[in-house]
C-alpha positions as CSV (number, residue, x, y, z in Angstrom):
1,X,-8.1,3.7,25.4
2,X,-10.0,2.4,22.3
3,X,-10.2,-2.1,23.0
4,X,-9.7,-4.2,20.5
5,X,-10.6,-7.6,20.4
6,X,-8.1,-10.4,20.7
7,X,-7.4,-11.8,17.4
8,X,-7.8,-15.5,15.8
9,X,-6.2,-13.9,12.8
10,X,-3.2,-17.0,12.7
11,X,-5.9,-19.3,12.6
12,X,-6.4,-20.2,8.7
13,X,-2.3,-19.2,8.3
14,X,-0.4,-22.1,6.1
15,X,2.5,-19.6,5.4
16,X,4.6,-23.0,5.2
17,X,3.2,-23.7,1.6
18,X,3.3,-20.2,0.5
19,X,6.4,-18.6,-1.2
20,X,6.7,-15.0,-1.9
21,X,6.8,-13.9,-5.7
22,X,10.1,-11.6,-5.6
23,X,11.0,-9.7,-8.3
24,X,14.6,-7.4,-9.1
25,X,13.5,-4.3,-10.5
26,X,17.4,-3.3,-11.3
27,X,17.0,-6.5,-13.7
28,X,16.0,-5.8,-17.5
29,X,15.3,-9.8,-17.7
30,X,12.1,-11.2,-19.4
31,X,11.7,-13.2,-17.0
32,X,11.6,-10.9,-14.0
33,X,8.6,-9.4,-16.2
34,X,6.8,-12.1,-16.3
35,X,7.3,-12.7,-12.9
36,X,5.8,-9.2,-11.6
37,X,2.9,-10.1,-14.3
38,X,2.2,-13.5,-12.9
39,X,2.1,-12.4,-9.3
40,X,-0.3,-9.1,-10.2
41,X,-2.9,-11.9,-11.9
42,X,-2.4,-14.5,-9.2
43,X,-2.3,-12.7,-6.1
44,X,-1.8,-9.1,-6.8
45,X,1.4,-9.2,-4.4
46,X,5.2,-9.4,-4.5
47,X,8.6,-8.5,-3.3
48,X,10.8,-6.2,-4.5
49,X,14.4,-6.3,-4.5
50,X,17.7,-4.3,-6.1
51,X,14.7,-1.5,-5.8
52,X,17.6,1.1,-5.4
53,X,16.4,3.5,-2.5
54,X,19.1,5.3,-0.6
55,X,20.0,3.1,2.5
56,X,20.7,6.0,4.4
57,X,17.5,7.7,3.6
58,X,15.7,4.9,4.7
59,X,17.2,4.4,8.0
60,X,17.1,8.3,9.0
61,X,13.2,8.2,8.5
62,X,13.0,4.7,10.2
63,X,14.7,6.2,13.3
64,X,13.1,9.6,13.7
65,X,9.8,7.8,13.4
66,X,10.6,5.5,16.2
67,X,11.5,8.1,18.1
68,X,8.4,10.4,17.3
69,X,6.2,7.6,18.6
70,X,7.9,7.1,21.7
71,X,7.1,10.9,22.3
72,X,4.3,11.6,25.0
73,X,0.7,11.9,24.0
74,X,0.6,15.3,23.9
75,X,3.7,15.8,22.0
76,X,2.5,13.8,19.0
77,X,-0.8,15.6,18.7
78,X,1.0,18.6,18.2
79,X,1.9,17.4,14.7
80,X,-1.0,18.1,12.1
81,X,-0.5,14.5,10.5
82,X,-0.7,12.3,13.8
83,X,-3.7,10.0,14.0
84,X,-4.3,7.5,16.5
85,X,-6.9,4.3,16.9
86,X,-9.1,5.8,14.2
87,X,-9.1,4.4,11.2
88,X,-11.4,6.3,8.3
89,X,-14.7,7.9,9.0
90,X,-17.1,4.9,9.8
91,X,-16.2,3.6,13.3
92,X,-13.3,1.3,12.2
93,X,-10.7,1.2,14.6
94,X,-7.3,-0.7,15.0
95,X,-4.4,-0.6,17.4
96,X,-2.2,1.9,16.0
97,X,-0.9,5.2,16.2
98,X,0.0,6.9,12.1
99,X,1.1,9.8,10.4
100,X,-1.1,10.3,7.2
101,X,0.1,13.4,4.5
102,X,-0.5,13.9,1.1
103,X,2.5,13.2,-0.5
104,X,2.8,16.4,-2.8
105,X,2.7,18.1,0.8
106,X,6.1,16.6,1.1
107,X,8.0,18.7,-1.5
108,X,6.9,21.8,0.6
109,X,8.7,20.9,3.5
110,X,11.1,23.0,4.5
111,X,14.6,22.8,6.2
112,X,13.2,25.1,9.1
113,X,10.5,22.3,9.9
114,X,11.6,19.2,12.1
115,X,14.3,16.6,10.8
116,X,11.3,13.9,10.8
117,X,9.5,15.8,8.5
118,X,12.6,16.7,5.8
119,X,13.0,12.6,5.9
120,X,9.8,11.9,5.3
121,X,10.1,14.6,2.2
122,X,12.8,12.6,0.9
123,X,11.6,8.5,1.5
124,X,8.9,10.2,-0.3
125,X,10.9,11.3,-3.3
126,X,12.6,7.9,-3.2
127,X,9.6,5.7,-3.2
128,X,7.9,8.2,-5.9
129,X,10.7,6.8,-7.7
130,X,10.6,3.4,-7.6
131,X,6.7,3.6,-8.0
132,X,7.2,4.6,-11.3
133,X,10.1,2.3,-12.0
134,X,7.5,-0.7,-10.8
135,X,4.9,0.7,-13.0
136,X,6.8,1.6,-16.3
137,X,8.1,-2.5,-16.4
138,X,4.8,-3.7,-15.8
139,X,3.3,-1.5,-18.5
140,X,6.5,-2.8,-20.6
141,X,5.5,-6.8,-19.8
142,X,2.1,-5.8,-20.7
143,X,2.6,-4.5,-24.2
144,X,1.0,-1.5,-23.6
145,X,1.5,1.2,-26.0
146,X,3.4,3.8,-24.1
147,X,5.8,2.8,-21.3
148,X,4.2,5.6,-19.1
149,X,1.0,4.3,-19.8
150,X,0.4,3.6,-15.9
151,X,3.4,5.6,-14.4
152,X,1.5,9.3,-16.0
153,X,-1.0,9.0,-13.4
154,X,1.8,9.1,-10.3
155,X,3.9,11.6,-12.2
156,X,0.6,14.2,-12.8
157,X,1.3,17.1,-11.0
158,X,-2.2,16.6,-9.6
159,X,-1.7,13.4,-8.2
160,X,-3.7,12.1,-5.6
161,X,-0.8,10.3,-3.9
162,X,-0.4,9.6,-0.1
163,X,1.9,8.5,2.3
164,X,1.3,6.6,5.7
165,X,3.5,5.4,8.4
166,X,1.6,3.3,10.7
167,X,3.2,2.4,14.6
168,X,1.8,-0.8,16.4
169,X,2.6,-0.4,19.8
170,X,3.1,-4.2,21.6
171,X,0.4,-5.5,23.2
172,X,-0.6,-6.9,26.5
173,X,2.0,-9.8,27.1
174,X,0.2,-13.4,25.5
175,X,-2.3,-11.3,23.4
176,X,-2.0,-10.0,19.3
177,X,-4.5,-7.9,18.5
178,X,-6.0,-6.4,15.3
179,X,-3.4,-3.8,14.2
180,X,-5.0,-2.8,10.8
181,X,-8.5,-4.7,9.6
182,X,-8.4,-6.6,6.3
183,X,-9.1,-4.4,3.6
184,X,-7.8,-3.4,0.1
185,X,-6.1,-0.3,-1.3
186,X,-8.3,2.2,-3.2
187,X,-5.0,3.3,-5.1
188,X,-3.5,1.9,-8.2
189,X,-0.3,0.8,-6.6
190,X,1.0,0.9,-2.3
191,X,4.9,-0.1,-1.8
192,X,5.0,-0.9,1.8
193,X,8.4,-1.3,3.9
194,X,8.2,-2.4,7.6
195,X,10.9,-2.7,10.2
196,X,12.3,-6.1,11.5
197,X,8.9,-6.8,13.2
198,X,6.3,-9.4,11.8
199,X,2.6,-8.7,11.0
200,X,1.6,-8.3,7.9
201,X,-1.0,-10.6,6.5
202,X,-2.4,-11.2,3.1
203,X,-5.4,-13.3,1.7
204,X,-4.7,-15.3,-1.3
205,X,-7.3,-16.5,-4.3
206,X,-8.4,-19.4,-2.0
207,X,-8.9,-17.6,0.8
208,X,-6.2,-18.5,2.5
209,X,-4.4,-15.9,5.1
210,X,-1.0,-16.0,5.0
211,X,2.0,-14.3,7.0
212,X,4.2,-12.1,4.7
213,X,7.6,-12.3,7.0
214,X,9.7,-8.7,7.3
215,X,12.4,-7.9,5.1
216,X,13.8,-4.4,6.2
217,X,15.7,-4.4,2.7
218,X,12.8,-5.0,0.4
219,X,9.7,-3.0,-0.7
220,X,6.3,-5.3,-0.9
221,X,4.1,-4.0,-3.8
222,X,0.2,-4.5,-3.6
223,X,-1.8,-4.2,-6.9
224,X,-4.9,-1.4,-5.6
225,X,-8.5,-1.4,-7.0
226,X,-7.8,1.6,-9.2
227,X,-5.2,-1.1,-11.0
228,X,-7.7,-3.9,-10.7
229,X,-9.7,-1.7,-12.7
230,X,-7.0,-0.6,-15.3
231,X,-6.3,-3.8,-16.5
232,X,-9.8,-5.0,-16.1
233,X,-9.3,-7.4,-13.9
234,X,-6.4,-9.0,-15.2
235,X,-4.3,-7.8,-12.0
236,X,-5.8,-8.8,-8.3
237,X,-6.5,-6.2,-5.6
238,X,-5.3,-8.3,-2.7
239,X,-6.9,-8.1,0.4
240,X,-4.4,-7.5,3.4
241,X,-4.4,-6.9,7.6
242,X,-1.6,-6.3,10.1
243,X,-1.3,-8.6,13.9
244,X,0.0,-6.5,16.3
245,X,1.9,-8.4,18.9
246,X,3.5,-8.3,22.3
247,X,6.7,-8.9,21.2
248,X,7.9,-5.7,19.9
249,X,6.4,-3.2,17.8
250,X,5.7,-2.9,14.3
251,X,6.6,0.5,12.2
252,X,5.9,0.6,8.3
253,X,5.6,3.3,5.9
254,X,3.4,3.2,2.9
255,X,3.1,5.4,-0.8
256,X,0.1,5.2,-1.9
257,X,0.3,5.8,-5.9
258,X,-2.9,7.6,-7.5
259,X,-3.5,9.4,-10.0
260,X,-5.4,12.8,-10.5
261,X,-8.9,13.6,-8.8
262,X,-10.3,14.5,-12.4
263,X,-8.6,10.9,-13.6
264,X,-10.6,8.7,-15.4
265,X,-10.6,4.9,-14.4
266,X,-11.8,2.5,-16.8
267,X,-9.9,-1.1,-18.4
268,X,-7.4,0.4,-20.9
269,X,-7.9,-0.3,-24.7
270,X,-4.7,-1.4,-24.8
271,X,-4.8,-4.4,-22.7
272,X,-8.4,-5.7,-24.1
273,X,-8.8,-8.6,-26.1
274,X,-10.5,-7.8,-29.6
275,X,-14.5,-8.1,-28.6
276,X,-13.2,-8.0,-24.3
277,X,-16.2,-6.0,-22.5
278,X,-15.5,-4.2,-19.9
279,X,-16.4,-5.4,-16.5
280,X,-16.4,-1.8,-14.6
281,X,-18.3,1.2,-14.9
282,X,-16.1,4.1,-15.9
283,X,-15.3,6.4,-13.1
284,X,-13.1,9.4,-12.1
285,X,-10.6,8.8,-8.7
286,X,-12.7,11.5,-6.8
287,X,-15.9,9.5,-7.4
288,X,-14.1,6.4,-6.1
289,X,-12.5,8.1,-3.5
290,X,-15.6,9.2,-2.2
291,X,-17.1,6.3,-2.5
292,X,-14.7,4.4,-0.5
293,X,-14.6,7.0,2.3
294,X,-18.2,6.5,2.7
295,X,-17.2,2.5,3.3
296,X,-16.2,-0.1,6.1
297,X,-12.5,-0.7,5.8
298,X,-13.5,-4.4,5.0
299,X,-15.8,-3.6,2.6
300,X,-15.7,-4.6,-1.1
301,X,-15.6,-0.8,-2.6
302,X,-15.5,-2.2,-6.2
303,X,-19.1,-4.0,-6.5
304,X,-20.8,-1.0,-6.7
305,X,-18.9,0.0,-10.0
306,X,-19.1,-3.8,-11.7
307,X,-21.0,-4.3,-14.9
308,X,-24.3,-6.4,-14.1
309,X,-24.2,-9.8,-16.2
């Protein structure tokens, strides 16, 4: 069994004074716009509701996966996308057990495979969908020139895309450990769903770490470095972590939107100011990619490819 320390992670939370942006992506409002803008540039997090996802799709896949998890040790490292403790290449660990697949794997699944893995074809389908939806009203609120401006690069047939559902198992009664360390997406764009189970964790501008309470009915959207980039640096990465507890355990599923290997990720001219320089050196999503594998999960992956002042 890998050991994990016992967290201090609650120590610094003033989740009392922190309210969550929401925003209703069925809504064609100005104001819900704005509101997904706003919460991109101040934090780089939100909530979304009215987000459309078949119910029943959702609670299939939440089911299975509980029970895949509670399978025995051997069972679950018969399936090719089971992971467990490890997380990356460089020695960072967390107490977890996942299921990592590239999501164009997904639409190769067939009937003749196991019912988790059809559900997990179609969530995937579902949140493809609402990626796009998320990212065709931001590029909207941005004034950006085409509406698929952001959305192109998750609908590529060569996107880089990837799906994760990560299982915290409870702890040792009186103890929360480190379920996932603090870190930020690589991606342009993660929409995260969790069970009923606290956890999640998120760092605002002044440091702060806050608790982001469950909601099985929402999606939470976190702006990547890839869309940090984009709109050069208009919209926040945010850096986030996940508490395991001995409570009960935790189960969320995550799509990762990226774009294309060959991609290339520099601020768009659309969204720069007349005489704006950019503050990034260009570079493709394989480069980055590559990059970040070679780094700790906490690590800031995007000072390497700042502009000197």
């Amino acid at each position: 069994m890998v050991v994990v320390t016992k967290s201090n992670l609650t120590r610094h939370n003033s989740s009392n004074s922190f309210t969550i942006p929401t925003v209703d992506i069925s809504s064609s409002a100005i104001s819900e716009q704005t509101a997904m803008v706003r919460a991109c540039e101040e934090i780089g997090f939100f909530k979304v509701i009215n987000h459309g996802a078949n119910p029943r799709t959702i609670a299939q896949l939440e089911a299975e996966t509980d029970g895949f998890f509670s399978k025995s040790q051997l069972e679950k490292e018969r399936c090719s996308y089971y992971g467990n403790k490890t997380i990356g290449r460089n020695g960072d660990v967390g107490w977890l057990e996942y299921l990592l697949m590239h999501a164009a794997a997904s639409s190769e699944i067939k009937s003749s495979h196991s019912y988790l893995l059809c559900c997990l074809r179609d969530y995937i389908a579902e949140l493809k969908r609402v990626t796009c939806q998320i990212l065709e009203k931001m590029a909207v609120a941005m004034r950006c020139r085409e509406r698929d401006e952001l959305s192109r690069m998750v609908k590529d047939k060569e996107s880089d895309s990837m799906f994760r559902v990560n299982y915290y198992p409870t702890c040792p009664s009186g103890h929360s450990f480190t379920g996932f360390g603090e870190h930020t997406d690589p991606q342009i764009i993660s929409v995260l769903r969790s069970n009923n189970t606290n956890g999640l964790q998120i760092s605002l501008p002044d440091g702060r770490w806050v608790s982001v309470p469950s909601d099985r009915n929402s999606f939470f959207i976190f702006v990547g470095d890839s869309l940090q980039v984009l709109t050069n640096g208009r919209f926040r990465s945010v850096r986030h972590r996940v508490v395991a507890n001995s409570y009960s355990p935790r189960i969320s599923m995550i799509y990762f939107g990226g774009p294309a290997n060959g991609e290339k990720i520099r601020p768009m001219a659309t969204l720069m100011e007349e005489g704006e320089e950019s503050k990034y050196k260009e570079f493709t999503w394989s480069e980055y990619k590559m990059s970040a594998c070679k780094s700790k999960l906490g690590d800031d992956r995007l000072r390497k490819f700042q502009r000197q002042r």
